[in-house]
N, C-alpha and C positions, 0 to 999 in steps of 0.2 A: 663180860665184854659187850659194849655198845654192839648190835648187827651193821653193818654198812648197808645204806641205801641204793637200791639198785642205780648205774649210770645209766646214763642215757644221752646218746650225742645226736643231737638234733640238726639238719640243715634245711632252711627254707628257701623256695623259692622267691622271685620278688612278684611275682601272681599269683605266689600263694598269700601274701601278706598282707591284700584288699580282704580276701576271705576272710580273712581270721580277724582283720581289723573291725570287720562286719558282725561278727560275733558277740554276743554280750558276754561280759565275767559275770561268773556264777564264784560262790564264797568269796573270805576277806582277803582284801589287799591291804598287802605285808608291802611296806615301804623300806629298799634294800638301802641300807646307807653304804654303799661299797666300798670297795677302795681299789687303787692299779696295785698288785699285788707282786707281778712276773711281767719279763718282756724282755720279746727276742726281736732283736731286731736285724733284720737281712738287710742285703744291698738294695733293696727298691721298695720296702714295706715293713713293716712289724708286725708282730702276734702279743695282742696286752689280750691279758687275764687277772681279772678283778675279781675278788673273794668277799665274801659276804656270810655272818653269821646272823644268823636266821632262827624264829621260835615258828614253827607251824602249829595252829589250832588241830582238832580232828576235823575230818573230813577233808572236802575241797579247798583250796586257798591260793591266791595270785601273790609272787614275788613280783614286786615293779622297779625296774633303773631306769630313773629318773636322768636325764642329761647326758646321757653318753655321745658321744661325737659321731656328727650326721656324716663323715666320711669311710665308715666302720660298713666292711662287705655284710651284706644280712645272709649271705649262702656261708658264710664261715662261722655264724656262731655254732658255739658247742658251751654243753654244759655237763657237770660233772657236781657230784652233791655225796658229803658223808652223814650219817643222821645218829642220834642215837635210839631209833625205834624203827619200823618200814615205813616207807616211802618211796610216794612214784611219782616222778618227773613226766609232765604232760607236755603240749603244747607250748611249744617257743614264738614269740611275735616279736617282729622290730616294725615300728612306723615313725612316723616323726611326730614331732612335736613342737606347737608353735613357740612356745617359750619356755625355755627351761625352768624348774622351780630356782627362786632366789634365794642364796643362803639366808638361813634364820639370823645366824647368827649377826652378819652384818646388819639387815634389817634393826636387829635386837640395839645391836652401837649405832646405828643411825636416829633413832628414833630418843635414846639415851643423849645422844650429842646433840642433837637440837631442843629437845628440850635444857641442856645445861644451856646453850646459845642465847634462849630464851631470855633466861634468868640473869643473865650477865647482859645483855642488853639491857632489864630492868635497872641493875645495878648503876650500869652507865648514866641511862637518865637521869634515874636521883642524883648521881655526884654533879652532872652536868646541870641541876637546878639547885643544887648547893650551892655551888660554883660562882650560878648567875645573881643568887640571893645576897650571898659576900661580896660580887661585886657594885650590884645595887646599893649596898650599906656604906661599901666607902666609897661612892659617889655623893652622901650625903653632906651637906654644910658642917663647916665645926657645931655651930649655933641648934642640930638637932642630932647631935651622937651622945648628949648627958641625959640619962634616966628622965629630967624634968623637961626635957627639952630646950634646954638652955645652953649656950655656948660654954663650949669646954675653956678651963684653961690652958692657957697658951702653953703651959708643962706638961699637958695631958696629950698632945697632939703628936708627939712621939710613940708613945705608947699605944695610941690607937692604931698608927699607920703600921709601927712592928706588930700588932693583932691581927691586924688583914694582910699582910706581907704573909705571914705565919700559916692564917689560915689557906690563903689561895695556894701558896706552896706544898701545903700538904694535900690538899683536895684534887691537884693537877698531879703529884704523885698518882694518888688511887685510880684517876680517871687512866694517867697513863697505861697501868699494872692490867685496870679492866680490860682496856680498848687491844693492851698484848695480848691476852686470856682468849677474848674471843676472836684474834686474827687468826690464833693456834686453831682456836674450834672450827673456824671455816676453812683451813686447809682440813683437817680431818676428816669433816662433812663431804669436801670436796672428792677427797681420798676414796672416802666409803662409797660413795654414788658412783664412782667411776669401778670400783671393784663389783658391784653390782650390776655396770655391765657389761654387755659383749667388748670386748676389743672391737678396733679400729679393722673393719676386714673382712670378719667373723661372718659366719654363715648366718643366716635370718632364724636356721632352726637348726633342734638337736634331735637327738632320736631317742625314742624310751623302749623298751625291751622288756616283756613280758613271762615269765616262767610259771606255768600251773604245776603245784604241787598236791596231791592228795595223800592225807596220813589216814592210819587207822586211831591213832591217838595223838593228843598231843606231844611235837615232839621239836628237839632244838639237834640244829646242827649245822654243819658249813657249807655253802656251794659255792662254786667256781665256774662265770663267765666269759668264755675267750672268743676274740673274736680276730680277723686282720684286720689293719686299716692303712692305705695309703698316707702319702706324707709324712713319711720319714724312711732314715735309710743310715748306710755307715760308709765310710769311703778308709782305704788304709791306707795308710802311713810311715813311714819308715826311718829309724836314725842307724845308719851305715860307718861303724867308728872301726876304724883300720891302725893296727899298730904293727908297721913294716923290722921293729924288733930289734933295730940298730944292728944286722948281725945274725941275730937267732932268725927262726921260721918268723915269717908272720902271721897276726891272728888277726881277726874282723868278727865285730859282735855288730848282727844284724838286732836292733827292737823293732817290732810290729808294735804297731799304734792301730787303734780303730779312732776314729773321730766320729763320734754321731751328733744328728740334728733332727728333731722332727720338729712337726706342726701341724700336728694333727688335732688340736683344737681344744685338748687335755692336757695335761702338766700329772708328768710321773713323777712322783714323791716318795722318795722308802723305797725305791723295786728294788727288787731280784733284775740283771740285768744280763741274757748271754747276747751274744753279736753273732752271727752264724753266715756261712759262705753260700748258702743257698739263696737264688731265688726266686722271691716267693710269686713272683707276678709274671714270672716267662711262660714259655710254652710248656707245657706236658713228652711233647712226643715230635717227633722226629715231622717235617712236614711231607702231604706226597707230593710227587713229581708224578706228571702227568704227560701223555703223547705230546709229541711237539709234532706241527704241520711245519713245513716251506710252501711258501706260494709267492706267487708275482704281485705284486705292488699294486692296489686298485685305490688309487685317489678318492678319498670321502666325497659323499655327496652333501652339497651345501644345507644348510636346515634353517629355518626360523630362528631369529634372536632369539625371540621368547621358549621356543620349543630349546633352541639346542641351553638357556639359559635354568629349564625345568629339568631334563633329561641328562643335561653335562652333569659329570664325575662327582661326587665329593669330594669336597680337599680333605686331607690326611691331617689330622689333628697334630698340632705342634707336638717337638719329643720332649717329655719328660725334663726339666731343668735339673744338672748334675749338683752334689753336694759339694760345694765348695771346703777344700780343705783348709781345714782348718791351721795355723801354725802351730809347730811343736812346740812344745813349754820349754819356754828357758834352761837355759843352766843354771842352776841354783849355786849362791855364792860356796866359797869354799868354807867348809866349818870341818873341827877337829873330830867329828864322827860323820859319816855320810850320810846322810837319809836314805832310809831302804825304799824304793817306787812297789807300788802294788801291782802284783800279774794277774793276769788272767788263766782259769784252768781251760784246757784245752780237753776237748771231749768232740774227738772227732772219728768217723764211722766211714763206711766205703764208699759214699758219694756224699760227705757232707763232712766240716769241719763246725763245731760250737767252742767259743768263748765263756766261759762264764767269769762276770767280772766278780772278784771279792767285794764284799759288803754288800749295803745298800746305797742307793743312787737316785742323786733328782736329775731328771732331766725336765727342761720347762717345756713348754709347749711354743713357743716363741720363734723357732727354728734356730736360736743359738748354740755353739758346738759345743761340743765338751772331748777332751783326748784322754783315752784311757791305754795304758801300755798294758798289750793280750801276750806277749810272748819273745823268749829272748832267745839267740840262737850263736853259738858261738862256730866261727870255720877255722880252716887254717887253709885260705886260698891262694892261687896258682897265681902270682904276680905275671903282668903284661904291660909291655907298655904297647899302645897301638898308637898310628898314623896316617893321615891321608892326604897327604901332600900337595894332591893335585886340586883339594877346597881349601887344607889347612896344616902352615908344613909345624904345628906343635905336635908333641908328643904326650897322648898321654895315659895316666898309671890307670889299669882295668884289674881289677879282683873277678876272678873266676871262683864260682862257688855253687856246689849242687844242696838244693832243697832237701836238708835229712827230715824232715818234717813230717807228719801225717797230714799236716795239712797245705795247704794251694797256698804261694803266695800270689795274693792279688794283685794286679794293676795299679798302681800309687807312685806318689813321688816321695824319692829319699832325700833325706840329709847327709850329706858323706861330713864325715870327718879326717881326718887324715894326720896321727901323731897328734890327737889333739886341737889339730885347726880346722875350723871350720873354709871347706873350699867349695862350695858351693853348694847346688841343685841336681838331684837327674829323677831319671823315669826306670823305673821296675815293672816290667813284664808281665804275666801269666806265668808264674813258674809251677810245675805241677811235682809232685814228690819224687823226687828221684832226680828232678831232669835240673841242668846245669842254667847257672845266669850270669854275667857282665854286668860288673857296678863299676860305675868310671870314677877316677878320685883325684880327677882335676892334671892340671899340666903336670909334667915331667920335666924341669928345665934342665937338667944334667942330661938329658939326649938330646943330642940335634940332629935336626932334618932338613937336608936342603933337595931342592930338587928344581933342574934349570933344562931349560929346550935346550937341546945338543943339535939336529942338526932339522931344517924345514925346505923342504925340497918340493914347489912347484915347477910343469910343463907349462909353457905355450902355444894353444895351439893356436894351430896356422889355418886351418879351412872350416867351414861347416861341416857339421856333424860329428867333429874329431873327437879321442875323448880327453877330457882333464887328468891330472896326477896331482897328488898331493903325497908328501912324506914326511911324518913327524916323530922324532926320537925325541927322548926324555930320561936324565938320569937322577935319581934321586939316591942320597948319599944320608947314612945315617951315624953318627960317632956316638960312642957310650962313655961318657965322664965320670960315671959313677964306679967307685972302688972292688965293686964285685957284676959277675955277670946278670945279662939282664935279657930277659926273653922278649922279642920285637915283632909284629907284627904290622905289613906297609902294605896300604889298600889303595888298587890304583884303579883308571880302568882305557879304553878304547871304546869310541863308539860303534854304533852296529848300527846295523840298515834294517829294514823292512820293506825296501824297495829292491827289485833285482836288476834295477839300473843302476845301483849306487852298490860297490864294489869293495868289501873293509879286509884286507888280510893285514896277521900280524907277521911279524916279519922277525926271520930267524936269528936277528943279532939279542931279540928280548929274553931276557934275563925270565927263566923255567917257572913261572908260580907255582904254588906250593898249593893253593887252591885254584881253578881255573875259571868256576864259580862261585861265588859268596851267594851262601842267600838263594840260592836260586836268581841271582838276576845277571842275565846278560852281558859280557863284558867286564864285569865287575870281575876281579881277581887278585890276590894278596900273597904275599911273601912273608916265611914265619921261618923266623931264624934264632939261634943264641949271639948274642954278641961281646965278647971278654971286655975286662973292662980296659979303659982304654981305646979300644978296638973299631973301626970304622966299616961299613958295607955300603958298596954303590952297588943300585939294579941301575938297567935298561930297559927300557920299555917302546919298543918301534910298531910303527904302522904304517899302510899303505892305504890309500883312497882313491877310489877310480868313478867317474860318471860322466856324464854328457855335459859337450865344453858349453853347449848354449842352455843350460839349465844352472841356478845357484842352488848351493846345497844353505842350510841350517843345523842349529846342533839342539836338542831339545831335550827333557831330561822327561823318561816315562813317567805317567802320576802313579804305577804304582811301583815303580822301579824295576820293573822286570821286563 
């Protein structure tokens, strides 16, 4: 059995990496042809690990990656090496580099296509002085086309003219055939010169990264590069298919979708791909909280354009651009076997959830998305129909369903379906394991919801200083059409003051809610009833308003609803 090479995980600083750039290599440099091998990608970054087999000389020797993406953190590499003899892993460098090496191989067809170019433009011109020579010829007199130079006879002048008909026909073939031959080669040319260089965009430079190796012998074996790099990420997904059962219970198959995109300046080919809930670019730790003063108000003292123009603030760096979700894949037409979709395995731990997608995976470097389904989840949830009468008097159908999951659903938007139909759009949560969530699945038209001012009762006052009255009742009435009972929920509310001049009681004819609070926010409060089918329910909802008759009030909605 081969011995394993000792590991060794390296992290550099970026002042360490003038030093060591300053450094000369000492033995030979091993040119790593690597490859992206693995790659997790989180919400805000990736982790790519490139693998590379490798022959070490004895002694000292430098592995060099050439081209790696200048967006790639230098405090994150790590390395990791199997050998089959000892071996020890030295000194790690990253720096940049002005231009990345250019494929051989395209060079090799570039330099191949132009010389074919060449040659076929030779081609060209001789047909095209063939051409001109045939036509010179039958520009000639009858009187110098016979061998003595003597005028033809008058029977022969058919035969010449179908010779040069004959000829120029065939020759404007060939010319045609060449001139398409090489319009092909100069898109090719074109093709090749553009894949040779950077995109449209692209950073001026790349980075190369450096691994000292010293053997005792010659010796061959694997190592592995990983590093983080910004410019990519995953956003979830969601398709929400509800089957209300005609009757039985109903069931609801949530899919998780990841959608990724990067652009980070490489194109993944072949990975290993997991998606993981972590991440990788937040804080560490908790931040501190520090004494807070009070004090009275001291007006800044004025300062110099220039000085307050040198000394003013930094502005805060724009945030981060969100990954546009990508749309979910179609439905595939109906065929008499269904096609199986590929899942994702889930390999998920106590503060973290990983994906791992089946197979291999290109992801381009482009920032185009790609949707992979990580995970299916089947409920059997708590039907609702909810309302809010006083924005929008429809009703509608909400699935209640708690996260059996190990892991977190994200924040994304679903696709609901409903028996099949698609009925629109919604937004899902933070659901964390265990804890429950609301997916709404479009109107309810078999409930109706009406809801009308019953009764509006202002005072007039008569003097200064008096105070005003207002009184508003409100009755909303809900019928169930649908053939079996249906659980209802009606959200309503009253405003509230924050002034102690302005005076809000509710008043005892309002119908008891069933919550007094939603949400934690103010005023807000709902009524949660069964309803038989058939069957109809009116609330009341009354209030009184009191303030100063020479002041107008407003009604305003909190920004953060509380």
């Amino acid at each position: 059995m081969p011995s394993i090479a000792a590991i060794r995980h390296v992290s550099l600083s970026v002042s360490s990496l003038a030093l060591l750039a300053a450094c000369p290599a000492f033995g030979a440099e091993i040119e790593a042809k690597s490859r992206v091998d693995a790659v997790i990608v989180y919400p805000d970054a990736a982790s790519v690990s490139r693998v590379v087999d490798f022959e070490a000389p004895a002694g000292a020797s430098t592995l060099v990656f050439h081209g790696l993406p200048n967006g790639l953190d230098p405090n994150s590499l790590r390395v990791e090496a199997t050998a089959g003899g000892k071996l020890s892993i030295g000194a790690v460098e990253t720096r940049l580099e002005a231009e990345p090496p250019r494929d051989s191989a395209i060079d090799a067809k570039l330099k191949k296509a132009r010389g074919e170019r060449e040659a076929w433009q030779g081609t060209i011109d001789a047909l095209e002085a063939k051409k001109a020579m045939i036509l010179r010829f039958s520009q000639s007199g009858p009187e110098k086309l016979s061998p003595e130079s003597q005028p033809l006879d008058i029977a022969q002048w058919g035969a010449a003219w179908d010779t040069v008909g004959q000829g120029l026909a065939k020759i404007s073939d060939e010319i045609l055939a060449a001139k398409v031959r090489a319009r092909d080669i100069d898109d090719e040319i074109k093709s090749l010169e553009q894949a040779r260089q950077r995109p449209p965009g692209s950073r001026l430079t790349s980075r190369l990264a450096t691994v000292s190796l010293d053997a005792e012998a010659a010796v061959s074996g694997k190592l592995t590069l990983t590093y983080r790099i910004a410019g990519a990420g995953w956003l979830p997904a969601y398709d929400a298919k509800l089957d209300t059962g005609a009757g039985a219970k109903p069931s609801l198959e949530l899919v998780r979708r990841a959608t990724v995109t990067q652009n980070t300046g490489e194109d993944w080919t072949g990975v290993a791909l997991s998606v993981s809930t972590t991440r990788a670019r937040g804080g560490a730790q908790a931040p501190d909280i520090y004494t807070q003063r009070v004090a009275f108000y001291e007006p800044p003292v004025p300062t110099p354009v220039a000085g307050a123009a040198r000394n003013g603030p930094v502005p805060a760096p724009p945030p981060a651009a969100k990954l546009a979700a990508a749309p979910l894949d179609s439905m595939a037409p109906a065929a008499p076997v269904a096609a199986h979709e590929q899942q994702a395995t889930l390999d998920a731990g106590a503060y973290q959830a990983s994906f791992q997608i089946p197979g291999r995976v290109d992801i381009p470097g482009d920032g185009s998305a790609k949707n992979f389904r990580i995970s299916t989840s089947t409920f059997t949830p708590d039907l609702i129909v909810k309302t809010a009468p006083a924005a929008d008097p429809t009703a509608y159908l909400q699935a209640r369903i708690v996260n059996g999951e190990d892991a977190p659903l994200l924040p994304g938007l679903v696709n609901v379906l409903r028996d099949g139909a698609f009925v629109g759009q919604s937004r899902l949560g933070l659901v964390a394991p265990g804890d429950s969530a609301d997916v709404g699945f479009g109107a309810d038209d078999r409930v109706k919801v009406t809801r009308a001012p019953v009764k509006r009762k202002e005072n007039d006052p008569v003097w200064y200083g008096s105070t005003k009255t207002e009184q508003r009742e409100f009755k909303t009435t809900v019928k169930n059409l649908h053939p079996f009972a249906a659980k209802v929920v009606v959200v309503d509310q009253i405003p509230v003051s924050e002034n102690s001049a302005i005076v809000i009681e509710q008043l005892p004819n309002t119908t008891p809610p069933t919550d007094k609070t939603v949400n934690d926010r103010r005023g807000v409060m709902d009524w949660a009833f069964d309803l038989a089918p058939g069957a109809e329910k009116s609330l009341t909802l009354a209030y009184r308003m009191k303030w100063p008759a020479d002041r107008d009030v407003v009604f305003e909605t909190s920004p953060g609803g509380k």
